[in-house]
Phi, psi and omega in degrees: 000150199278162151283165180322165169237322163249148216232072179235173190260324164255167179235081205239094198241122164295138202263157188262112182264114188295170187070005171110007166272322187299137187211147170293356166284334138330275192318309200315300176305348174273280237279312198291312161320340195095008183299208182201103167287154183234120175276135207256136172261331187298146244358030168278168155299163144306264198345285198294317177307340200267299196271005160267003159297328167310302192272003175251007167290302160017286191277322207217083181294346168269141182174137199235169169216124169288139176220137182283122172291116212286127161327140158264016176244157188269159184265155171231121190313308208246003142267009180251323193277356170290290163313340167291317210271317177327285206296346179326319185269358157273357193249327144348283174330302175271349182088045171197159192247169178245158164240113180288022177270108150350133158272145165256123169215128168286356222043009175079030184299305219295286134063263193286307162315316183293321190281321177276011177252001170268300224230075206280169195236138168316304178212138164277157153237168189219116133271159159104340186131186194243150182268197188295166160301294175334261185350284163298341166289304180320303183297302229267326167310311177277356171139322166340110170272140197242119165255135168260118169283149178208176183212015180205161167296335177266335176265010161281340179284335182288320185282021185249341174272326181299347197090024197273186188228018149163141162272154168287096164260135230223106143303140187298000173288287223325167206244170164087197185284164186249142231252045189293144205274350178279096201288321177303349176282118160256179213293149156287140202261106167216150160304131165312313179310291168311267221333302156328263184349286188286328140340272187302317162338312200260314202233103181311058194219145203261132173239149169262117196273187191171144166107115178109340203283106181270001202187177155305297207289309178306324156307305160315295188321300191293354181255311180305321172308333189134004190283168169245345172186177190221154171232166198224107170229323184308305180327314200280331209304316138294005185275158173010294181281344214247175218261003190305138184297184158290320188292331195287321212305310180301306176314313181296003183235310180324107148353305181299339214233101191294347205181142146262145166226172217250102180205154166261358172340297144358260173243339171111004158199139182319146215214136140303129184203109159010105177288143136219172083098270171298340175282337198247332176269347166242021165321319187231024171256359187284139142320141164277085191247315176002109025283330186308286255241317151333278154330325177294271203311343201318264211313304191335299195289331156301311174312315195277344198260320127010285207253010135106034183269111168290328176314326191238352175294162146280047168348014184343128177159116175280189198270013169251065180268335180318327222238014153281136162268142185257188213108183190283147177311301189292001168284301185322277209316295204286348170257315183288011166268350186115338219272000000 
């Protein structure tokens, strides 16, 4: 049997959600429960990414940090000044202008990558795609367990030709980006639960499942398939600790917003979300542009969250959002273990 890939008591990892729900206070509160925390590295600083590992080591000697893997694809200039001049009369609305130039961002990868190999962390997780083998031996050279998020059987085999030491495997309920390495691709429509299945089927590598888990019994189901843990992010998303703003907070219990969908709107790669307003009205017109259409949307989306337009947010959330609660991280965690 493989080893553990998290070294926690339950097998239960909170998952990292970038933009502010993820808080070292969050993370603190799963590890105290016996959860496995994930710290979200994507759009921190490194300097901020460095000092909330410092401070959450204290509380959580198990504990991963996620990081986004920068893109290689080119943006094309004249569907990204397309898509500006669309969203104009939404960012009009709120008072903020736009720039139809793409922004280039790595996240600061090379960066983040330097900080965790000065200062290594139990487990790296990876989105977005896989960097080079060098990276990864690197991380793994310092002590480091290395995870690839994947969402199909073939990109668990490529990250598996790279060397990691198991996968995120991330079903299309899951809320939030979706961790596909193509952005023009969205997810295939499978139960998670297969989804495991047909993995382990392809790749001999110890998995963490994700996507979907609305309960215990969703939690079971995904250990029974073959996970070694399920992570958890939608659940949390009220809870005590976690960053979530307000306008988000109200929406996921609002009545008005009936379904999630699958959309590039946003950012320019595919996102699990709340429909609302901006999903139905730019849904099938976003460029697979990512990072650049992120940037596009950025100050917009701040402005809507601001000023308490749930209608222009960005709605993270996967399909089990009925059944996230507020109260402590750690009722969650100890109740989908059973515990």
């Amino acid at each position: 049997m493989s080893a553990p890939l998290l070294d926690s008591p339950l097998p239960i990892a909170a998952a990292p959600m970038a933009g502010g729900p993820t808080t070292v206070a969050l993370s603190a509160a799963v590890a105290s429960a016996g959860g496995f925390p994930f710290l979200a590295g994507g759009y921190r600083t490194p300097e901020a990414l460095a000092a909330e590992i410092e401070a959450l080591r204290p509380a959580a000697p198990a504990f991963g940090v996620n990081l986004f893997v920068p893109s290689r694809d080119a943006v094309d200039p004249r569907a990204f000044a397309a898509y500006a001049a669309e969203l104009a009369p939404e960012a009009d609305a709120l008072g903020v202008t736009l720039d139809p130039t793409p922004v280039v961002d790595d996240d600061r990868w090379e960066e983040k990558l330097a900080l965790l190999l000065a200062r290594p962390v139990p487990v790296v997780s990876l989105t977005f795609g896989l960097p080079d083998r060098a990276a990864v031996a690197a991380l793994r050279g310092v002590g480091t367990r290395v995870l690839a998020s994947v969402t199909a059987p073939h990109e668990a085999r490529l990250a598996r030709d790279v060397g990691v030491d198991g996968l995120v495997v991330q079903g299309p309920d899951a809320g939030g980006h979706s961790a596909v390495h193509d952005p023009a691709r969205y997810p295939e429509p499978v139960a998670t639960a297969e989804l495991v299945r047909r993995v382990r089927r392809e790749v001999d590598l110890p998995v963490v499942a994700a996507g979907g888990v609305d309960g215990a019994a969703a939690a079971r189901a995904l250990l029974d398939a073959g996970a070694q843990a399920v992570a958890v992010g939608t659940l949390l998303l009220r809870t005590d600790e976690a960053g979530t703003s307000p306008t988000y907070r109200r929406a996921l219990t609002d009545p008005a917003f009936t379904e999630t969908v699958l959309t590039r709107a946003f950012t320019g790669r595919p996102a699990r979300a709340l429909r609302n307003g901006f999903v139905e009205r730019h849904r099938g017109s976003a460029p697979a542009a990512y990072p650049a259409v992120h940037h596009l949307t950025r100050g917009l989306r701040q402005a809507a969250a601001a000023a308490g337009d749930a209608d222009r947010l960005h709605l993270w959330a996967g399909t089990g959002y009925r059944n996230a609660s507020d109260g402590p991280a750690a009722d969650v965690v100890r109740a989908l273990a059973g515990a």
